[in-house]
C-alpha positions as CSV (number, residue, x, y, z in Angstrom):
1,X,93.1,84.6,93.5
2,X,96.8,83.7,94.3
3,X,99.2,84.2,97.1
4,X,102.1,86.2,96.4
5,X,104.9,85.0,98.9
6,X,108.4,86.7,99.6
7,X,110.8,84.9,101.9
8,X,113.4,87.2,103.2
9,X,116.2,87.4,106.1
10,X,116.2,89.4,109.3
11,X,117.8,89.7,112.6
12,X,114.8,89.1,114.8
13,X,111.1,89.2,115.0
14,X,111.4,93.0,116.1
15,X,113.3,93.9,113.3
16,X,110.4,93.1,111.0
17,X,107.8,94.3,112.6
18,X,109.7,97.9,112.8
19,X,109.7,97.9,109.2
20,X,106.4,96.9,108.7
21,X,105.0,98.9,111.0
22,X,106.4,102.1,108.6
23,X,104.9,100.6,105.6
24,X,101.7,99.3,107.0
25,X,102.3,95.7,106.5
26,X,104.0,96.7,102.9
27,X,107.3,94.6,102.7
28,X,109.9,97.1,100.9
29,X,111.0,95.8,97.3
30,X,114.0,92.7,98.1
31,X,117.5,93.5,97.4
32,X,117.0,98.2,97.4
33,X,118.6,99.9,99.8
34,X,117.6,99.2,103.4
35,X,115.0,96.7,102.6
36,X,115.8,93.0,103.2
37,X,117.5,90.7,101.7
38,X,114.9,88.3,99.8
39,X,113.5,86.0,97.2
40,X,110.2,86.4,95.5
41,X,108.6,83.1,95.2
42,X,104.5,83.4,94.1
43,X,102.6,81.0,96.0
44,X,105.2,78.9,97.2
45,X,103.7,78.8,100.8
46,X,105.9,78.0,103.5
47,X,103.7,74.8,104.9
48,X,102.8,73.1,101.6
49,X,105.1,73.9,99.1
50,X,108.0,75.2,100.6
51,X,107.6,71.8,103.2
52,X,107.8,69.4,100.1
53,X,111.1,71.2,99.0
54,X,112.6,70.9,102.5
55,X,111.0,67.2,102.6
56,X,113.0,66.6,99.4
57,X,116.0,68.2,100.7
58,X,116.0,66.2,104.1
59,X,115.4,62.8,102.4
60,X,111.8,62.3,104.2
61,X,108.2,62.3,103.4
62,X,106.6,65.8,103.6
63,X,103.9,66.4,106.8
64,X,102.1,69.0,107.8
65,X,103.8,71.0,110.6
66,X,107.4,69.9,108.8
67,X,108.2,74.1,108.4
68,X,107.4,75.6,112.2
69,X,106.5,78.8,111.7
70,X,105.3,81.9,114.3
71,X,103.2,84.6,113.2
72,X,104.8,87.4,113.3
73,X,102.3,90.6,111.5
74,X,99.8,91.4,111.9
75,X,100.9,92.5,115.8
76,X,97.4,92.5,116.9
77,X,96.1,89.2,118.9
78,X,94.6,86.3,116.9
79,X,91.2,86.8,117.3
80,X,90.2,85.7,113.6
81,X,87.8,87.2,111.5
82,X,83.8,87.7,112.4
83,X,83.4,86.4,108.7
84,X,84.4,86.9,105.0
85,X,83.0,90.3,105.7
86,X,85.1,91.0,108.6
87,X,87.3,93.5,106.1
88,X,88.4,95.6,109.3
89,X,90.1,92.3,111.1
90,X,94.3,92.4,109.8
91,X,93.9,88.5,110.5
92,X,91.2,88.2,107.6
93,X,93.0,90.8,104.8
94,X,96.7,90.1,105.3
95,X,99.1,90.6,104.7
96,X,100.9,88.3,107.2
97,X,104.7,87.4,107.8
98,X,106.1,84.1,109.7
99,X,108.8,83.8,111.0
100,X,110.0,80.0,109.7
101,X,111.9,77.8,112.6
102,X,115.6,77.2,112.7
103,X,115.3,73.8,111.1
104,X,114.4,75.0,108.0
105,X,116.7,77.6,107.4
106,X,119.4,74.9,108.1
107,X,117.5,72.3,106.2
108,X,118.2,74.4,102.8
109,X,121.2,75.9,103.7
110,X,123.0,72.3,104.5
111,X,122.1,70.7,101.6
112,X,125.2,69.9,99.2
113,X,125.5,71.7,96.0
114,X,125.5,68.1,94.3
115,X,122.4,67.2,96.1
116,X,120.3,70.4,95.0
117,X,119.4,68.8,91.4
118,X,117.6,65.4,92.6
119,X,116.0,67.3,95.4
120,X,114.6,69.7,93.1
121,X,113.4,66.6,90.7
122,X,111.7,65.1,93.3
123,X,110.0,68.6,94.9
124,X,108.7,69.5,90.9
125,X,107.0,65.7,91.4
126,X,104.7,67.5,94.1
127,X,101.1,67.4,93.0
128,X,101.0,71.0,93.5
129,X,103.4,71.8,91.2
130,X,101.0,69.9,87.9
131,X,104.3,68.4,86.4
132,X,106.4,71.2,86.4
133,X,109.5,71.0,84.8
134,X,112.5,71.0,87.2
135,X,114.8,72.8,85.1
136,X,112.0,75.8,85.9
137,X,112.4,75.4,89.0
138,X,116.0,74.8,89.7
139,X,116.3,78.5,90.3
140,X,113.8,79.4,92.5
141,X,115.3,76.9,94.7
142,X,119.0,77.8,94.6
143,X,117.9,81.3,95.0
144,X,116.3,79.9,98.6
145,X,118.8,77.8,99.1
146,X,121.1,80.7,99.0
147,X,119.2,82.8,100.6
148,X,118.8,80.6,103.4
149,X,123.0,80.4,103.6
150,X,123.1,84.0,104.0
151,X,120.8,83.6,106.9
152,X,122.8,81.2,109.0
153,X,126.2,83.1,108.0
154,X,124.7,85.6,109.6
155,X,123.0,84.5,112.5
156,X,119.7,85.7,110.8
157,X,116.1,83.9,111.1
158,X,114.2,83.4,107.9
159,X,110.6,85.3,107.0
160,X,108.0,84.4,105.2
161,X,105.4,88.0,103.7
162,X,101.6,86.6,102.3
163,X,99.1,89.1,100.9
164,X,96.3,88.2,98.3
């Protein structure tokens, strides 16, 4: 089973949960009319493998903790679930949204055109990647890279949407 993952650009916190709270957790398609402005990125979690491209990006080893993030959805308090079985818990089925911290949205959106290729070489060398070409992956990482411009131009925070 894989994570699908959509990173996307908001105002606040409350603006998210307003629009998720009228599609029951649902992000609206990226890019339509009133929906928000985003980049589909499968399984490109924001601790893991979004943190080895920011590692790459800022010149340092990845860590765990590297991308802060605040839950966001579901609205309900943390309780976790009883068990796999807990179906009813929101914590346990998803989906969930984080709102990333400050540092990475100006991590990517700092980073020098000319410095995009070698950081993208040495996030493809991630072990969770398998050896993935970084030619495939030179756009998904421009697109976030741009995405994450957009975000300080505008004063925006970045988002990160997980279901199943």
């Amino acid at each position: 089973m894989g994570v699908l993952t959509d990173y996307f650009r908001a105002a606040d916190a409350a603006a998210v949960v307003r629009v998720l709270e009228l599609t029951e957790g649902g992000l609206p398609p990226l890019g339509t009319d009133g929906s928000f402005d985003g980049v589909e990125a499968k399984g490109v979690d924001p601790d893991v493998m979004l943190g080895q491209l920011i590692a790459a990006v800022l010149g340092e080893p990845w860590r765990v903790g590297l991308v802060a993030e605040t839950a966001v959805w579901p609205t309900t308090p943390e309780p976790g679930p009883a068990g796999p079985e807990d179906e009813d818990d929101p914590w346990a089925t998803g989906p969930w949204v984080t709102e990333l911290g400050d540092a990475t949205r100006d991590a990517l959106a700092g980073v020098p055109d000319e410095r995009i290729p070698a950081a993208v070489g040495q996030w493809a060398g991630a072990e969770e990647w398998g050896g993935a070409d970084p030619a495939d992956l030179l756009p998904l990482a421009e697109e976030l890279i741009a995405l994450a411009r957009r975000a300080r131009a505008a004063g925006e925070r970045l988002y990160c949407w997980m279901c199943l």
